[in-house]
N, C-alpha and C positions, 0 to 999 in steps of 0.2 A: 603665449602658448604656441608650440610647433604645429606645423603644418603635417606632420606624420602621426601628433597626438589627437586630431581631429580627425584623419582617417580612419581610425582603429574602426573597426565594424562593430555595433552595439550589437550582436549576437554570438553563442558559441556551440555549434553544432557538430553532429561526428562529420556529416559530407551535405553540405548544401548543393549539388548539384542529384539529390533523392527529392527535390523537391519535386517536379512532374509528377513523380510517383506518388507521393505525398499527397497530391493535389486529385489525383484520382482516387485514391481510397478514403479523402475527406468526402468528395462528392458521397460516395454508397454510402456514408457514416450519415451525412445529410437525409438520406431516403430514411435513415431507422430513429432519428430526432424530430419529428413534426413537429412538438411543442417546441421547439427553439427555434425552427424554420419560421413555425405561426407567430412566434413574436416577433422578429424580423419584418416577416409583411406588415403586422398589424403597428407597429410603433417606429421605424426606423425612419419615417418620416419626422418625425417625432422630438427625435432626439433625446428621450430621456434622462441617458446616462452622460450627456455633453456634462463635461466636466470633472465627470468621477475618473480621478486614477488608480488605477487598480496593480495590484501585485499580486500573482496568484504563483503558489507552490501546490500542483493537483501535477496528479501521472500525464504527461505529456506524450498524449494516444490521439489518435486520429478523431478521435468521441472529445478529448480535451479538445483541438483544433476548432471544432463545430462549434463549441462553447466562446474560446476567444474572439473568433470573427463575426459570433453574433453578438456578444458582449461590445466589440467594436463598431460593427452597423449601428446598434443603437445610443451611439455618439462614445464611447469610453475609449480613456487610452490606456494599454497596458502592458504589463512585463511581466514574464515568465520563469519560473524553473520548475523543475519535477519534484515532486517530494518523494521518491525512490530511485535508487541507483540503478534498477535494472528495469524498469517501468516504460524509460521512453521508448516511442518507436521511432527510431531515427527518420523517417522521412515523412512524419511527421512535422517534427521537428523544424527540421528542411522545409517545409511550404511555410508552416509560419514565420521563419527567418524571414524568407524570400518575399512575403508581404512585406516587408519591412518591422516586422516586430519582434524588440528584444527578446530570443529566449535564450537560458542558457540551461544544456538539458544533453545528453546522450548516454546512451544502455553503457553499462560497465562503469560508470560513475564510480572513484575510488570515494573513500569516506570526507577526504579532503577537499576534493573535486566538488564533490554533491555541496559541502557548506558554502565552497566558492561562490556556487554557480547562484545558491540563495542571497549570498551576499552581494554580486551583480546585480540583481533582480532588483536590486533597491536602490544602484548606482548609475550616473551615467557616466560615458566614457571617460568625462574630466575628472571621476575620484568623487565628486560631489553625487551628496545626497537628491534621489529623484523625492519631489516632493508627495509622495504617495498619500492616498484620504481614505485608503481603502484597501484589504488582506483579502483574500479569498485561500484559505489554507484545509491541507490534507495532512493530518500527524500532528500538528502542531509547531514544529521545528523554525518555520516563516515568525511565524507569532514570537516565538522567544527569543530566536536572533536580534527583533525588533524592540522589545523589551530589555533583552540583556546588553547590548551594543550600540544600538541605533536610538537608544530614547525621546532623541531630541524629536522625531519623527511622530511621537504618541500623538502631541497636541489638535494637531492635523487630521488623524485617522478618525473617521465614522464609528470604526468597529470593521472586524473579523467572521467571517464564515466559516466554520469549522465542519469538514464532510463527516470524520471517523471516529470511531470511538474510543482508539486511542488517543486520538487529539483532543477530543473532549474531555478525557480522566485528565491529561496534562492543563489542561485549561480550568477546570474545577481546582485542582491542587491551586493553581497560581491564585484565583481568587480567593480559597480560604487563606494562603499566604499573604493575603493583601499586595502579592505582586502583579494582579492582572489591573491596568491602568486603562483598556479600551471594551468598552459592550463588545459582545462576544454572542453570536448567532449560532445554536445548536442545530448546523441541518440536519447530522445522523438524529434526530427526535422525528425529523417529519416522517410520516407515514409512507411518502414515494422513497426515500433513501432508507430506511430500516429495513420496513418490509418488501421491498421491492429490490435495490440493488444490492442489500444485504445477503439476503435468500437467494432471489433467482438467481442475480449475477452471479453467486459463488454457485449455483448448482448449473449452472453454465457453465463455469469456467474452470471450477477445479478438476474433474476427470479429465480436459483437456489437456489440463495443462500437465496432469502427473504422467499422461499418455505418451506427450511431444516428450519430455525430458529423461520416461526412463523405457521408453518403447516396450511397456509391462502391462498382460491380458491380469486386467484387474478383478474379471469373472470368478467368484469361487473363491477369492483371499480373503483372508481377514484385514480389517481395518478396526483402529482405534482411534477414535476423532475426543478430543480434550476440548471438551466446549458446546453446550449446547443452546446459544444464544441465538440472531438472526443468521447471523454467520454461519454458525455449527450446524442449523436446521438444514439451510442450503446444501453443506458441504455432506452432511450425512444421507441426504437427497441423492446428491450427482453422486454419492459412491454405489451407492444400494440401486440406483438404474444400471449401472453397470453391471449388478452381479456381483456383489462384495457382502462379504459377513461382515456387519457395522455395531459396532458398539461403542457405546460412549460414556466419559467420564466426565461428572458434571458434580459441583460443591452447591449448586443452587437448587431449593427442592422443590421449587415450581420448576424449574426448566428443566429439572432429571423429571417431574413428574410426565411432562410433555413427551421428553423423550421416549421416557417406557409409555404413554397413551400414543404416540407415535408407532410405536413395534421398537423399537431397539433397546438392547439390554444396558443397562446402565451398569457402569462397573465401575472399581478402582484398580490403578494398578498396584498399590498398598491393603495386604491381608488386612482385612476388617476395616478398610477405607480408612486408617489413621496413616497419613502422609507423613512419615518420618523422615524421610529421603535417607533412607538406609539402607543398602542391598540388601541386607537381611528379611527384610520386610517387605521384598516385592515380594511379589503374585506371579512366582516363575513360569507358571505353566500360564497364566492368561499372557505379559508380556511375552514370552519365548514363543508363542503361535504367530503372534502380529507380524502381518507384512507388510504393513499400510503403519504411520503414526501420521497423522495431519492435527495440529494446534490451530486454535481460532479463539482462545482468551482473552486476549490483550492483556493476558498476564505475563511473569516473569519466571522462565526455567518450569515450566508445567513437565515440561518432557524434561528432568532431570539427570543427573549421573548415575543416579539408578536403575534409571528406565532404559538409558541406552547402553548400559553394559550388559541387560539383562537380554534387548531387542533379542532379536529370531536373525539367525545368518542370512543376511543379504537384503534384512527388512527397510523399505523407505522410508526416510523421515522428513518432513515437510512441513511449513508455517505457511498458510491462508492469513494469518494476522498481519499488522501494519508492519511491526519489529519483529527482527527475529532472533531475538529475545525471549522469546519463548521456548527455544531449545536450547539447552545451556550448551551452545557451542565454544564458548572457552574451554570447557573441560574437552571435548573432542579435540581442539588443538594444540593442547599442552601433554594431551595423554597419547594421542593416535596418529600417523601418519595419511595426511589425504594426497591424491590421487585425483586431479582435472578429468574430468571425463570430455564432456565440454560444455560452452557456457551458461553457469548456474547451476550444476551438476558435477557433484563432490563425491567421489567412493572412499570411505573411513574403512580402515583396517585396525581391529582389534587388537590381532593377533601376527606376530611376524610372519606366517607361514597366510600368505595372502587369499586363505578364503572365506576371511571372517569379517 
């Protein structure tokens, strides 16, 4: 083996020199995780996890960071990638490189990139398989590469953590397929991740995040959120503190019940709530008001080609869920011209005369 094939750096980050940076806003992330802090004092003598190697595919944020290097304090070794393309925070990123642990992880991730970067994750620099005993997964995508590609690697593995609910639907399916070969750890079930990072964290985080990306006084608009699950709760939350007319569409009739004992009106965008997906059959006047659409199903095309032909001129459209698959954006890019605004921020034109 060459001497240039054993330098290669077992990491692949957008700028490793954002580490310092990095390194300071892991610190404040520290201040707001006590319970990962308090395991570290209480067991890192300990060494519990000596031994376990771990592979984890979670959003590689400054809150992931926190989690790695106390997962490493208490004896684990591990390797990384992001289980979203636009999730890392790069200097992030950068401080856990610059520990020396493999991650391969940066914002703007193309679709090829991101599978790469999972595929590292389970690789060392020689090509050869790391002998991993252990997944820590978000989506699912970690798990199936390893099933679908990597098999020889099953024998070995403990089992899988699964954070999401879309990772969970995919990991359900594989079991009644009799393709799931390792126990499989439901944490979207425990009660700190459903109803806590579920809810709060999205009614934290979505008016944020719709505020940085389309710099829009969301007071007094209408909003139509598809989904009234932990998710949906939250995200109907942070709109309605803002000042938004909130309604929502839900097929489940305990959780449309919730909704409407909540205050919001439960609607469809299909006249008589039959989902045809046929222009015909929207509900012109409730879509054509909407300025707001945010999806949280973990379903497929909820916001269909119906729904966005119908949208209100100049209305947002947005997925809070894992995939974004929930907005049938193939049809937007076969039918309409987009327009970078800037990054993660697409303007669709309807119509040739650009104010549609």
């Amino acid at each position: 083996m060459s001497r240039e094939r054993l330098l290669v750096p077992d990491y692949r980050v957008a700028d490793i020199e954002l580490a310092e940076f990095g390194n300071r806003e892991i610190a404040l992330a520290e201040q707001e995780m006590p319970a990962l802090m308090a395991l570290r004092r209480r067991y890192a003598a300990a060494q519990p996890l000596a031994g376990a190697r771990i592979v984890g595919c979670i959003h590689m944020t400054v809150q992931t960071a926190v989690l790695i290097r106390t997962l490493q304090a208490l004896g684990a070794q591990v390797r990384w990638s992001s289980c979203n393309i636009f999730s890392t925070q790069d200097h992030a990123a950068a401080a856990i490189a610059r520990d020396g642990t493999p991650v391969f992880a940066w914002k703007g991730e193309t679709e090829a990139e991101y599978h790469w970067c999972i595929e590292q994750s389970l690789k060392l620099p020689t090509g050869e398989l790391w002998p991993a005993n252990s997944l820590l997964d978000d989506g699912g995508d970690l798990s199936l590469m390893v099933h679908e590609r990597f098999a020889e690697l099953l024998p070995a593995i403990h089992g899988v953590s699964e954070e999401t609910t879309t990772g969970v639907h995919r990991l359900h399916d594989m079991l009644r397929e009799g393709r799931l070969q390792i126990p499989a750890l439901d944490v979207n079930a425990s009660v700190t991740k459903s109803k806590n990072d579920n809810r709060y964290g999205c009614r934290h985080s979505l008016n944020d995040a719709i505020k940085r990306a389309t710099d829009m006084l969301l007071s007094g608009k209408r909003a139509l959120v598809f989904g009234y699950g932990d998710v949906g709760k939250g995200s109907t939350q942070s709109l309605r503190q803002e000042g938004m007319i909130v309604r929502v569409v839900e097929i489940d009739p305990i959780c449309a019940m919730q909704a409407c004992m909540d205050g919001f009106e439960v609607v469809s965008p299909y006249r008589g709530g039959r989902n045809t997906g046929l222009l015909e059959d929207i509900d012109k006047s409730l879509v054509g008001s909407t300025d707001l659409v945010v999806t949280c199903t973990g379903n497929t095309e909820v916001c269909d080609s119906a729904v966005l032909q119908t949208l209100k001129r100049g209305a947002v459209v947005c997925n809070i869920g894992h995939f974004a698959h929930e907005i049938d954006t193939a049809f937007l890019r076969e039918n309409w011209p987009w327009q970078e605004v800037k990054e993660q921020v697409d303007q669709v034109f309807r119509r040739e005369a650009r104010g549609d």
